[in-house]
SEMI-638398 format. One line per field, with one value per residue (C-alpha): residue number from 1; residue in one letter; x, z, y. Coordinates in nm, 3 decimals. Layout:
# residues N
badren = (NUM|...) .
domi = (a|...) .
c1 = (X|...) .
c3 = (Z|...) .
c2 = (Y|...) .
# end
This chain:
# residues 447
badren = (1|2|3|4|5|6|7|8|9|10|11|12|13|14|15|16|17|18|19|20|21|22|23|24|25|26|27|28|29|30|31|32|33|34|35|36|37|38|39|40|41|42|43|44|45|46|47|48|49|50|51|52|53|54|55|56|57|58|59|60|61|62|63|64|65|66|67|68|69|70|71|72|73|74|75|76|77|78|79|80|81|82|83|84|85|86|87|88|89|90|91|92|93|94|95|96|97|98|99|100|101|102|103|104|105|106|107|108|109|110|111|112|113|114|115|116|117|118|119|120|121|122|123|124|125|126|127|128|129|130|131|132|133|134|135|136|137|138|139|140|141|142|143|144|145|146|147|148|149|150|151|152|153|154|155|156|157|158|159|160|161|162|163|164|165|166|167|168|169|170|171|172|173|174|175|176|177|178|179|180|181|182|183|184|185|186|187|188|189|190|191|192|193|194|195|196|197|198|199|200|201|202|203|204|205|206|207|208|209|210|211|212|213|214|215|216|217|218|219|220|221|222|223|224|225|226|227|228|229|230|231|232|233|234|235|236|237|238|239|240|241|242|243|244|245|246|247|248|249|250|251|252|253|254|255|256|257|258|259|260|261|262|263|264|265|266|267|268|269|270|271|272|273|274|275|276|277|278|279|280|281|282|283|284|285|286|287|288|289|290|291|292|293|294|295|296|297|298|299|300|301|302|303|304|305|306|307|308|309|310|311|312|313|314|315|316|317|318|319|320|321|322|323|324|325|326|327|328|329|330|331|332|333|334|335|336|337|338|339|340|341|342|343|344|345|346|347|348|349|350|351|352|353|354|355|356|357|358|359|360|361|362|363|364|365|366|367|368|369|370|371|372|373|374|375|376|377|378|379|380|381|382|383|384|385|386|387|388|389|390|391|392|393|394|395|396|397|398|399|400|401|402|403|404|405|406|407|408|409|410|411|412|413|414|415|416|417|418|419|420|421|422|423|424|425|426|427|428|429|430|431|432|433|434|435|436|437|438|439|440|441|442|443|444|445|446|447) .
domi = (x|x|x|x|x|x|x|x|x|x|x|x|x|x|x|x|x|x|x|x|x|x|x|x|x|x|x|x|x|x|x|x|x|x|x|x|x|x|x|x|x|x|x|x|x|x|x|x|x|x|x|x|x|x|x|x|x|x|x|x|x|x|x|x|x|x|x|x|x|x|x|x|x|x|x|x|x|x|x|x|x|x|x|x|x|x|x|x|x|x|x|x|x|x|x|x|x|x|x|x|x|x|x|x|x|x|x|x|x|x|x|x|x|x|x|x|x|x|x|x|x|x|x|x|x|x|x|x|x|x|x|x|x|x|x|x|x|x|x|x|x|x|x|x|x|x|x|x|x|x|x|x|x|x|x|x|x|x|x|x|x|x|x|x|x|x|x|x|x|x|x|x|x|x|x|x|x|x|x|x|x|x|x|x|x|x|x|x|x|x|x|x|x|x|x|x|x|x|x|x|x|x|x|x|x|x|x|x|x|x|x|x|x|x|x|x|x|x|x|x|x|x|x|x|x|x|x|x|x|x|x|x|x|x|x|x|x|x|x|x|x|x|x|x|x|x|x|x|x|x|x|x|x|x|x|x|x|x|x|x|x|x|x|x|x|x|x|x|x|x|x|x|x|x|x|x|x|x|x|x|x|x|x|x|x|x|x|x|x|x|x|x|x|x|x|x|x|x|x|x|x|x|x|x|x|x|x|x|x|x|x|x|x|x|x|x|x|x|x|x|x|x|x|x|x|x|x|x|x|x|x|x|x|x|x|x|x|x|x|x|x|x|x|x|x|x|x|x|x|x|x|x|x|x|x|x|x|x|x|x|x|x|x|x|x|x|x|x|x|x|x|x|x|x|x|x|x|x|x|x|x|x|x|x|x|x|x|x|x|x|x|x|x|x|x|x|x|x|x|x|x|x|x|x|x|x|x|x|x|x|x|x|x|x|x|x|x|x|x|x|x|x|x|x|x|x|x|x|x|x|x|x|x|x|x|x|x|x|x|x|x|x|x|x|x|x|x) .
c1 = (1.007|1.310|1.487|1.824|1.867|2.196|2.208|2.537|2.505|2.722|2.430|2.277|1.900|1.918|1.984|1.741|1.764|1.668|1.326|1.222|1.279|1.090|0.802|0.814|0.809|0.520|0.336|0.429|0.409|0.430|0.790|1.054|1.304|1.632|1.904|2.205|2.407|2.730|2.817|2.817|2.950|3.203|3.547|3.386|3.290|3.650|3.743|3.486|3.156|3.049|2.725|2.647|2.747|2.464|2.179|2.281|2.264|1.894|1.800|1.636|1.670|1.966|1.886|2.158|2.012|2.237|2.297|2.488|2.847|3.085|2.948|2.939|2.806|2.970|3.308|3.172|2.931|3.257|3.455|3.236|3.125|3.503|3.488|3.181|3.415|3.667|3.437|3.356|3.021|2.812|2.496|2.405|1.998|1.949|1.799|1.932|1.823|1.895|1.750|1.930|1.859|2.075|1.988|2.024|2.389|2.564|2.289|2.340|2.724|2.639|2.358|2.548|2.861|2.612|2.466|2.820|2.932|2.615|2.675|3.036|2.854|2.630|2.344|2.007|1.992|1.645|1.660|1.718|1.543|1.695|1.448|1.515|1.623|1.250|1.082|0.898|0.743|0.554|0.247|0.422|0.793|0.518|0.386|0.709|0.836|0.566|0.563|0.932|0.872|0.570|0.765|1.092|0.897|0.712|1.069|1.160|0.849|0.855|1.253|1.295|1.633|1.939|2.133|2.376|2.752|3.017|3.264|3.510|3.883|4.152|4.366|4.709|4.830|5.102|5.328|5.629|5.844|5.917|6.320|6.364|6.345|6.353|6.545|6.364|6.322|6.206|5.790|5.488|5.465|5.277|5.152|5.126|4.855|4.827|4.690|4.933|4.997|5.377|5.326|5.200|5.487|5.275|5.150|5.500|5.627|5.397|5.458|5.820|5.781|5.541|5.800|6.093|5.922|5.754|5.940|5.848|5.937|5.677|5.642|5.430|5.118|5.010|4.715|4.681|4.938|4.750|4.614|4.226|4.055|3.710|3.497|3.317|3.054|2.740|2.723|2.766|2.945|3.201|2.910|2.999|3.351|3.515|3.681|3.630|3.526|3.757|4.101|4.342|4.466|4.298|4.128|4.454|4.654|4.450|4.456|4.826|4.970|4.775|4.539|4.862|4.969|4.999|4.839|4.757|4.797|4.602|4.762|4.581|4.465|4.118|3.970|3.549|3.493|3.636|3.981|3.898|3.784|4.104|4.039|3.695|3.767|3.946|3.703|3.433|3.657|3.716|3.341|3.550|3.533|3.177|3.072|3.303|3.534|3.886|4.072|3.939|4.146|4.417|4.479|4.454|4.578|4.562|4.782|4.528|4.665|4.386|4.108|3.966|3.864|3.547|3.494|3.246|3.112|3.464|3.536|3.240|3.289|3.625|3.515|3.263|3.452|3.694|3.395|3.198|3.553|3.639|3.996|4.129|4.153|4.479|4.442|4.409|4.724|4.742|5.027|5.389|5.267|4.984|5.235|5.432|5.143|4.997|5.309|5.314|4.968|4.977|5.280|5.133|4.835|5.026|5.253|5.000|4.699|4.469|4.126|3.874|3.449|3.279|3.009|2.703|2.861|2.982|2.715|2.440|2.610|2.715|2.358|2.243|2.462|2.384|2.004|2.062|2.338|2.120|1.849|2.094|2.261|2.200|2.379|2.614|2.771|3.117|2.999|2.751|2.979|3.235|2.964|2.863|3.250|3.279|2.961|2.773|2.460|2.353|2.009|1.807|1.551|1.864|1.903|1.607|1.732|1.673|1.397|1.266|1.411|1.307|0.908|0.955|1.041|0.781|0.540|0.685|0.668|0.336|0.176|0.162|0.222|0.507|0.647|0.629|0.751|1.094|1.161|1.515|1.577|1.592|1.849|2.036|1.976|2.086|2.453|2.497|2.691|2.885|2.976|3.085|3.357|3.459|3.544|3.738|3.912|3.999|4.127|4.276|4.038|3.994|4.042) .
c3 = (23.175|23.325|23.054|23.095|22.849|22.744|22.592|22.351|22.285|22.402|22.438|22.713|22.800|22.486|22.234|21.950|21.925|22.300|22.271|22.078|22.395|22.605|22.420|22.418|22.796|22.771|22.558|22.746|23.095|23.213|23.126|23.351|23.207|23.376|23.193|23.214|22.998|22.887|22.623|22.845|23.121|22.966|23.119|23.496|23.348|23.275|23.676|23.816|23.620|23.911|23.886|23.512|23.640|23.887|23.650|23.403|23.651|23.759|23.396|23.171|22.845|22.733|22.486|22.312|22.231|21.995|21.683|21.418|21.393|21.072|20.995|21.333|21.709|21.873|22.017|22.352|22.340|22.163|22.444|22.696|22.525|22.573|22.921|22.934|22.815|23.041|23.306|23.278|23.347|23.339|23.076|23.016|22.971|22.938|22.585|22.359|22.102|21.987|21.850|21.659|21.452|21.167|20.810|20.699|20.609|20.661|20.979|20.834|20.928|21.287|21.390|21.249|21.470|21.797|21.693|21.626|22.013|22.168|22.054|22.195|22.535|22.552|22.485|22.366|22.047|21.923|21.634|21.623|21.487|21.275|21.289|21.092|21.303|21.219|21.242|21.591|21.464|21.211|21.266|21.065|21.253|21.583|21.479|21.327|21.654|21.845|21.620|21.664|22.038|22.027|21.795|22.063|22.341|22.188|22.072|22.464|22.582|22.292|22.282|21.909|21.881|21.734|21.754|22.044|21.867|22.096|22.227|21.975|22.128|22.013|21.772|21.745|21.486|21.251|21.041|20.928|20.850|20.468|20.517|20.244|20.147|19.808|19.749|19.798|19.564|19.616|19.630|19.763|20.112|20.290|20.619|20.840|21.065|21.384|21.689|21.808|22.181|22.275|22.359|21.988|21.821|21.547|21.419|21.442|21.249|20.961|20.951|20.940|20.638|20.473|20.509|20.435|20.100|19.989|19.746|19.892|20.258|20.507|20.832|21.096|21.355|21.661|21.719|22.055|22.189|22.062|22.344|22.287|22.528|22.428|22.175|21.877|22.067|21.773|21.894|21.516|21.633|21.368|21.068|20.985|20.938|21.019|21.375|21.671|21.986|22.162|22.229|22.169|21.846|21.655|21.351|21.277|21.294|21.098|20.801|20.826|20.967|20.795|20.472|20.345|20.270|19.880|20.046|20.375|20.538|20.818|21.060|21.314|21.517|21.533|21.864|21.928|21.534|21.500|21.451|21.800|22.034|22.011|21.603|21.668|21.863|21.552|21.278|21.489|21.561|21.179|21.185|21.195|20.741|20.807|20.468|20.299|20.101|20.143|20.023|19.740|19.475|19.742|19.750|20.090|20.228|20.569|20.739|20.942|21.245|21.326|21.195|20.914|20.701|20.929|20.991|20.710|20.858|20.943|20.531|20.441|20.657|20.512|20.152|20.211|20.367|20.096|19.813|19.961|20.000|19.643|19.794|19.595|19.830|19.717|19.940|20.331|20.434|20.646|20.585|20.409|20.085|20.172|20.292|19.922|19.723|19.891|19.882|19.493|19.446|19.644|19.426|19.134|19.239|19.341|18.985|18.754|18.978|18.946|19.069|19.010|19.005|19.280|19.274|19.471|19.825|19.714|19.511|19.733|20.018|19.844|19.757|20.100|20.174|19.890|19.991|20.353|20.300|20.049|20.309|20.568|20.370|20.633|20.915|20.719|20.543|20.492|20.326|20.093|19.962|19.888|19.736|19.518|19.394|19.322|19.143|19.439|19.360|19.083|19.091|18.800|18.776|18.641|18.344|18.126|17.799|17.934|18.100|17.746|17.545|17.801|17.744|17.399|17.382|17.597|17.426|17.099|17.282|17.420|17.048|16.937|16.556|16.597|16.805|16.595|16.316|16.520|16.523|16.667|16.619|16.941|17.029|16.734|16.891|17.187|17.105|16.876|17.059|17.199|16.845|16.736|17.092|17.010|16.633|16.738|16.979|16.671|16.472|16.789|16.730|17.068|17.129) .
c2 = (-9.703|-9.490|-9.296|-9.151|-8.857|-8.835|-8.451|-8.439|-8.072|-7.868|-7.612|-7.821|-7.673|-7.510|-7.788|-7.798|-8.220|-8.173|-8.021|-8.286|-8.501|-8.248|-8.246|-8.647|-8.640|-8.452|-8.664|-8.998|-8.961|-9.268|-9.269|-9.132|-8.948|-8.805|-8.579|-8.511|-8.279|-8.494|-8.261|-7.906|-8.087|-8.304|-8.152|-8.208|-8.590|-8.611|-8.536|-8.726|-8.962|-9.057|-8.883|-9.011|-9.354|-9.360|-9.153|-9.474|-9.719|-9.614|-9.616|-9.936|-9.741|-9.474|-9.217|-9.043|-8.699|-8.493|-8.257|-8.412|-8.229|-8.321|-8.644|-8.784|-8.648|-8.353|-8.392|-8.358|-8.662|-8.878|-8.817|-8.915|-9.228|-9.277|-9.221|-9.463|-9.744|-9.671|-9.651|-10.052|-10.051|-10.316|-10.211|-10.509|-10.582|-10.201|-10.039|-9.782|-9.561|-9.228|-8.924|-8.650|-8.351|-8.219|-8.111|-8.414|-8.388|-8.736|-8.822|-9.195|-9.220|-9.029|-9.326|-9.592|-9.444|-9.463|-9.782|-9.943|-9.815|-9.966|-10.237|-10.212|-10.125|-10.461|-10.217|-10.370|-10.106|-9.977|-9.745|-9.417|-9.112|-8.858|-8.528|-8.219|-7.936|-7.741|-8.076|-8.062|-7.693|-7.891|-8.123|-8.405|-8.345|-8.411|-8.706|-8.854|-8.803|-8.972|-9.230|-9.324|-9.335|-9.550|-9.798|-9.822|-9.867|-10.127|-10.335|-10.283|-10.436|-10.695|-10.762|-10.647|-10.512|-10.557|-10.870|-10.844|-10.911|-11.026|-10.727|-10.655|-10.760|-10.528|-10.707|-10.708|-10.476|-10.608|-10.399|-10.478|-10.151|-10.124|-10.053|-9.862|-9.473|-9.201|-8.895|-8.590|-8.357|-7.959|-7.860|-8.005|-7.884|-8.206|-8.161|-8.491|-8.475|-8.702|-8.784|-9.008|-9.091|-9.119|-9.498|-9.563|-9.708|-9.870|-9.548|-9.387|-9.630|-9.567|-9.198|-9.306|-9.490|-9.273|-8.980|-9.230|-9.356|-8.979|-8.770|-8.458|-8.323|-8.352|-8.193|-8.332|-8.166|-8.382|-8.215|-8.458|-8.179|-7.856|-7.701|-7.653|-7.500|-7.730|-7.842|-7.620|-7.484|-7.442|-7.084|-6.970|-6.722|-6.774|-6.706|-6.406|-6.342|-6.702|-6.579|-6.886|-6.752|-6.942|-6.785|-7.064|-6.948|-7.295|-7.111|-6.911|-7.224|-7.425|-7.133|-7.093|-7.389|-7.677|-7.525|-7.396|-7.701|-7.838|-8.193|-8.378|-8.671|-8.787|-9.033|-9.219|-9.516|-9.681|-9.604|-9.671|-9.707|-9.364|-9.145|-9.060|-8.839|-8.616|-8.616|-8.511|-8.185|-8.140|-8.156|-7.983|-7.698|-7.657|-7.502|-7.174|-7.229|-7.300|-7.489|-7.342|-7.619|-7.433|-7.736|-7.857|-7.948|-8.041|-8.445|-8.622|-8.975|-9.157|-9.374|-9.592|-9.837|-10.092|-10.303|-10.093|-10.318|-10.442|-10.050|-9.990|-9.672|-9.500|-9.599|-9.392|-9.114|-9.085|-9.113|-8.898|-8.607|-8.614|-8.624|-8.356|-8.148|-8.221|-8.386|-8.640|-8.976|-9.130|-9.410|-9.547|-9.721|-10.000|-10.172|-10.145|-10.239|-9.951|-9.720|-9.759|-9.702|-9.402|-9.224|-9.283|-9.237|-8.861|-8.780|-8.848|-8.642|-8.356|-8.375|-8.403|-8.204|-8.460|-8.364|-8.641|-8.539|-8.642|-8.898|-8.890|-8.875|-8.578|-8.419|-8.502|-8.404|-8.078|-8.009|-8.007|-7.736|-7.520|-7.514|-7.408|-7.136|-6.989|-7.044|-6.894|-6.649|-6.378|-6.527|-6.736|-6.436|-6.558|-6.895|-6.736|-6.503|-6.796|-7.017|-6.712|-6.638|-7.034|-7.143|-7.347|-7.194|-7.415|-7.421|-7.630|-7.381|-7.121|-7.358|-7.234|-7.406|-7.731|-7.682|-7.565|-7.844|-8.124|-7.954|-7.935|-8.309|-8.410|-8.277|-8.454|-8.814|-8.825|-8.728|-9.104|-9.030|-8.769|-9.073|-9.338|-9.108|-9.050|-9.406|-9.443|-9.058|-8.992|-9.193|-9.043|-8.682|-8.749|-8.922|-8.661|-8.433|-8.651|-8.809|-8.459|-8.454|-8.809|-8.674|-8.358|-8.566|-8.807|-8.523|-8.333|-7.984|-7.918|-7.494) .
# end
């Protein structure tokens, strides 16, 4: 079978994700594979694709190879999946499947974003393997990986893949402007950030009437007009003390010109099941914080043009960013009515600084990072030293007392007299402290 090896990272021959592929053509060699480096070689795709065009064209099967960046793939291999669309090729009858490596942190919303945009493509999807970045160093991460490749190429020879869905058709987005504005009143500095094109009068229209309807003055960032000079780059060389190597001024502005803010507001579009490309080079390039949640506590909203109610996977990556960040989400605007209520919702957050706990989106995602900057605390100074000062190290085995307790009690249970002794005691036990808070809340004896 031809393969053509679509390498996302911008780190080309030296992409971790892409050694796993290496070592697969090694292992099957009666597969063809070709590669070509999308993500180090995206600005000359943007010139000219004619060369990708034909590598796809010769291929039966595409494999997206990439590390997972911020919840999705790099920038890099975004924008050229743009391009791809653009390009109107015909893919028709060809395979897809994808492999990526990450540490696990949101892979689910990155494959679902691939799988979503074959399907946009006509692509016959397979599955996808997401690897741990140490995986292929392990006998297990070896066989996983030969495993997943023996399983797509038997649903290519067999036709097992995903149900082919009809190309989406852009629908015609209809807002009706809400005609109506507040007084503004002093504090709250709210920073509006966009990626709107000048011929998107839709999503103007909404920032209109989000500023028209808000109580507090907003000022607005097109980020689609920042000049970036690329992608983030995974180079890491940012670990340390938080400085980008690229010299277009983006880490500065983002610490002065938009994290200064008391709350944001992101504005945007649906474009390939996604805030778009544009939007992309945005989030990687915040990789100048690291890990490092440098927001929380500040409340966030978005002003959303297009279909998002069928975009399940855009809803969670949105969710989930704010969870993880510990931002409250005071709502996803899609219409007038929309507009209204997220303007009273982020005032009222704002006012009264309400900072919901986060659920497992958040938790889980938060653990993840705790382990590997405490794994990584020697390169990743600057995030170790601000989970230290903020309490992200909170490892079970540091709570001794419970440890104890929860021994103590097993030990009681498993003795069959001391249990049936306890009858319904332990039940009792265990709501007792929270009788005693629901009492001092009754008589108001909080200190």
């Amino acid at each position: 079978m031809k393969i053509c090896v679509l390498n996302g990272s911008p780190k080309g021959k030296y992409s971790i994700t892409l050694q796993t592929v290496l070592y697969l053509a090694q292992k099957f060699p009666t597969c063809s594979f070709e590669f070509i480096n999308v993500g180090q070689r995206i600005k000359s795709y943007e010139r000219d694709m004619s060369e990708a065009l034909d590598a796809i064209s010769r291929a039966e099967l595409l494999l997206f190879c990439y590390p997972v960046y911020t919840f999705i793939a790099p920038y890099q291999l975004h924008r050229f999946i743009e391009l791809l669309k653009e390009a109107n090729i015909d893919l028709g009858g060809k395979y897809a499947a994808q492999i990526s490596t990450s540490k696990h942190f949101y892979d689910v919303t990155a494959h679902q974003y691939i799988r979503e945009n074959c399907h946009d493509l006509q692509l016959r999807y397979l599955g996808g393997l997401s690897a741990d970045m140490d995986d292929l160093l392990s006998p297990k991460g070896r066989a996983d990986a030969e495993a997943f490749w023996k399983h797509t190429l038997f649903c290519a020879q067999n036709g097992v893949f995903d149900a082919l869905t009809p190309k989406m058709q852009a629908l015609p987005v209809s807002y009706e402007p809400l005609g109506m504005e507040v007084d503004k009143r002093g504090g709250f500095d709210t920073v509006i950030v966009t990626n709107r094109e000048p011929n998107d009068d839709t999503l103007a229209a909404m920032i209109s009437d989000f500023d028209a309807v808000y109580p507090f003055k907003t000022r607005i960032v097109n980020i689609a007009k920042y000049p970036f000079k690329g992608g983030c780059l995974g180079c890491f060389g940012c670990a340390a003390d938080g400085r980008c190597v690229y010299k277009d001024g983006f880490d500065k502005f983002l610490r002065e010109e938009i994290q200064t803010a008391s709350a944001i507001v992101y504005a945007f579009s649906v474009k390939d099941h996604s805030m778009g490309a544009s939007f992309k080079q945005y989030d990687d390039r915040q990789f100048c914080n690291g890990h490092r949640t440098v927001t929380m506590g500040m409340p966030m909203g978005y002003l959303i043009c297009g279909d998002y109610s069928n975009e399940s996977n855009l809803r969670l990556i949105i969710e989930g960013r704010c969870q993880v960040g510990q931002n409250f989400l005071a709502g996803c605007a899609t219409d007038g009515e929309g507009v209204r209520k997220l303007a009273k919702n982020l005032s009222y957050a704002l006012e009264n600084k309400y900072v919901p706990p986060q659920n497992f989106l958040g938790v889980g995602g938060m653990k993840i990072f705790r382990d590997l900057i405490y794994l990584m605390r020697g390169l990743m100074k600057a995030d170790h030293k601000f989970y230290k000062k903020h309490g992200i190290y909170d490892f079970p085995h540091k709570k001794l007392g419970t440890i104890i307790k929860m021994k103590l009690l097993g030990a009681l249970v498993t003795n069959p007299k001391i249990k049936a002794k306890m009858g319904n005691k332990m039940n009792e036990g265990m709501i007792a402290p929270y009788q005693k808070v629901i009492e001092k809340a009754k008589l108001n004896d909080f200190k």
